[in-house]
N, C-alpha and C positions, 0 to 999 in steps of 0.2 A: 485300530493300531494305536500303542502307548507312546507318548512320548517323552521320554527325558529334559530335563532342564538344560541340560549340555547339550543336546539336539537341540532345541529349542534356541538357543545363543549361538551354533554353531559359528565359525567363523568371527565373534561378538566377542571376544574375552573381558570387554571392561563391562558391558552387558551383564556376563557371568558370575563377574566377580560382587556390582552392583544385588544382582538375585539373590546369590550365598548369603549377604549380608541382610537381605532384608529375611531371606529365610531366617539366619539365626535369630534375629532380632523377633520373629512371628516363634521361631520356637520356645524362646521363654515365657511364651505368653500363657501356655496351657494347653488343653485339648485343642488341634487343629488340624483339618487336613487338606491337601494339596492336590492339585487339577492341573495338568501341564497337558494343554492343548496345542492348537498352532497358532493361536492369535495373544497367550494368552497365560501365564501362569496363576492359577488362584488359590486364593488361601481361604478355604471357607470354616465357619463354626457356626454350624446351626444353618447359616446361608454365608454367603460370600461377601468376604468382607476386606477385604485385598487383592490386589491385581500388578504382575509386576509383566510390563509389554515393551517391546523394542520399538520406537516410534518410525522407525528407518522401514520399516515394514508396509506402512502406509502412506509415509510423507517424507519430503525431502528433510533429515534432520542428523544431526552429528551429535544427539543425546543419547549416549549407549543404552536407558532405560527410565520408563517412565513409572511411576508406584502411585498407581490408585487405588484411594481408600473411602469405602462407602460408610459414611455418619449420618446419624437421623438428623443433626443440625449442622448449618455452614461456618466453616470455620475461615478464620481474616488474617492470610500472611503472604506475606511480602512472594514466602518459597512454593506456593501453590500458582501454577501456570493456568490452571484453568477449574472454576467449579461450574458443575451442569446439578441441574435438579432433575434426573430422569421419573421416579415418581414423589406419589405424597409423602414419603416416608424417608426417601433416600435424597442426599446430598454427596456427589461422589466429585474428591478433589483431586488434581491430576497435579502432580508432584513432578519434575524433571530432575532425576539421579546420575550425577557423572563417574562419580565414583566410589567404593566403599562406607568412606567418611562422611556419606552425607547422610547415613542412614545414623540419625545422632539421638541425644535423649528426645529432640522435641519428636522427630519422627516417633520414636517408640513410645512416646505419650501417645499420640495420636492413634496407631497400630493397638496398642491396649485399649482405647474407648471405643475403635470398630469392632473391634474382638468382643467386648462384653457385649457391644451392642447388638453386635451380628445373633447373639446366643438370648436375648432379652422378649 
């Protein structure tokens, strides 16, 4: 069974609005395509290299959406809530998004070096 993005946020509208935004922002990037699970929206090129989730899902949290981006190196800012190193390769950093606006240039700096990376 597929799911839509709007499924996916049901109920969520700042959620949804937060996703649009990072979607567009993944769309200028180039070739990429898109996986809307139920845990899970991803953006992969080559492999998966963006992830945009509702943390309300899991955990008590009033963050309409969280955007995690996997880099081969860790990156040091203030607006990353949490880095894990799942393997040798990957560095995935969990970003907390409230609204539109915060999908800004540094975000899409970042979003373009997992994108090439993802494809490398």
């Amino acid at each position: 069974m597929s799911v839509t993005a709007e499924e996916f946020f049901v109920g969520h509208p700042e959620g949804l609005a937060v996703y649009r935004a990072v979607a567009e922002a993944v769309g200028g990037l180039g070739e990429c395509e898109e996986r809307v699970s139920t845990s899970q929206i991803a953006f992969r090129h080559g492999r998966g290299f963006a992830y945009v989730w509702r943390p309300g899902q899991y955990v008590r949290s009033d963050v309409p959406a969280v955007l995690s981006i996997a880099l081969p190196e860790p990156l040091d800012s203030p607006r990353i809530k949490e880095t894990v190193h799942p393997s040798a390769r990957v560095w995935m950093h969990h970003i907390e998004l409230r609204r539109p606006a915060d999908v800004d240039a540094e975000i899409v700096s970042w979003l373009s070096r997992a994108h090439a990376a993802a494809n490398g």
